[in-house]
C-alpha positions, 0 to 999 in steps of 0.5 A, spaced: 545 540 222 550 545 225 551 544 233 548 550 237 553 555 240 550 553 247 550 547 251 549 541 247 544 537 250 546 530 248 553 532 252 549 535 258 545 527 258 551 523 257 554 527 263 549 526 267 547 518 266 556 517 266 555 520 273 549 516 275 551 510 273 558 511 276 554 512 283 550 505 282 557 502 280 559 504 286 554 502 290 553 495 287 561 495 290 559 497 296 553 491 297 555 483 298 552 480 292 550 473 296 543 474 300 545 472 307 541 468 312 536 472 316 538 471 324 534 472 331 536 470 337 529 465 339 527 465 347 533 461 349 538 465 346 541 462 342 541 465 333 536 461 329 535 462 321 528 462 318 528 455 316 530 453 324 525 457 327 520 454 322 522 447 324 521 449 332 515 452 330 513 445 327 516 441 332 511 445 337 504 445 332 505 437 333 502 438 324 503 440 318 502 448 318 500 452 310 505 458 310 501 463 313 501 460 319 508 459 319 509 467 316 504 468 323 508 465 327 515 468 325 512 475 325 510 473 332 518 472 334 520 478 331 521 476 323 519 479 318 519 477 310 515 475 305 511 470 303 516 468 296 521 469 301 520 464 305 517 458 300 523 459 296 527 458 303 523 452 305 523 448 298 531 448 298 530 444 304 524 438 302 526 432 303 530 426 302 536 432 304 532 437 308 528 437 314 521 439 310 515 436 306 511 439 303 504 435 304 499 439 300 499 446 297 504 451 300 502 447 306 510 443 309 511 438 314 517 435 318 520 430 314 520 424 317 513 425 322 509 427 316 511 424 311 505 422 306 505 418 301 504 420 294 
């Protein structure tokens, strides 16, 4: 097969995908590759993370909340994210190390005041 006098239409897709994967390269470069930690300023003004306003939110709750009540509560304090997201942040902070326990299906606790026993 002889190529065409004209435009060669495999040279005109390897320009166009060169040119875009330049352009996602590039703005990979520009984007940190580590997740920072969701901020707010809680009424006392003080930055608060996710899993701290949680447990504020646990602390005032007095029990163990499923974490559609946790993901009401946040979004009542101006936090916005996903269910995954916060389970995932929740679950590397379990006990014996951190704050929470988990006390039945996507149901968490503070570690210590509502430890159960499995």
């Amino acid at each position: 097969m002889a190529k065409s006098e004209g435009v060669d239409i495999l040279e005109v897709m390897d320009r166009v995908l060169s040119a875009a994967l330049r352009e996602v390269r590039n703005a990979r470069a520009r984007q940190p590759m580590v997740a920072q930690p969701v901020e707010v300023v809680a009424p006392d003004g003080v930055h608060k993370s996710q899993t701290s306003l949680c447990t504020h939110i646990l602390k005032e709750a007095g029990r163990p909340l499923h974490i559609g009540a946790l993901l009401t509560a946040l979004e009542t304090n101006g936090v916005q994210t996903t269910r995954e997201s916060l389970v995932s942040a929740i679950s590397k902070k379990l006990k014996p190390l951190g704050a929470f326990v988990r006390t039945g299906p996507n149901t968490f606790g503070l570690a210590g005041r509502d430890d159960v026993e499995v």
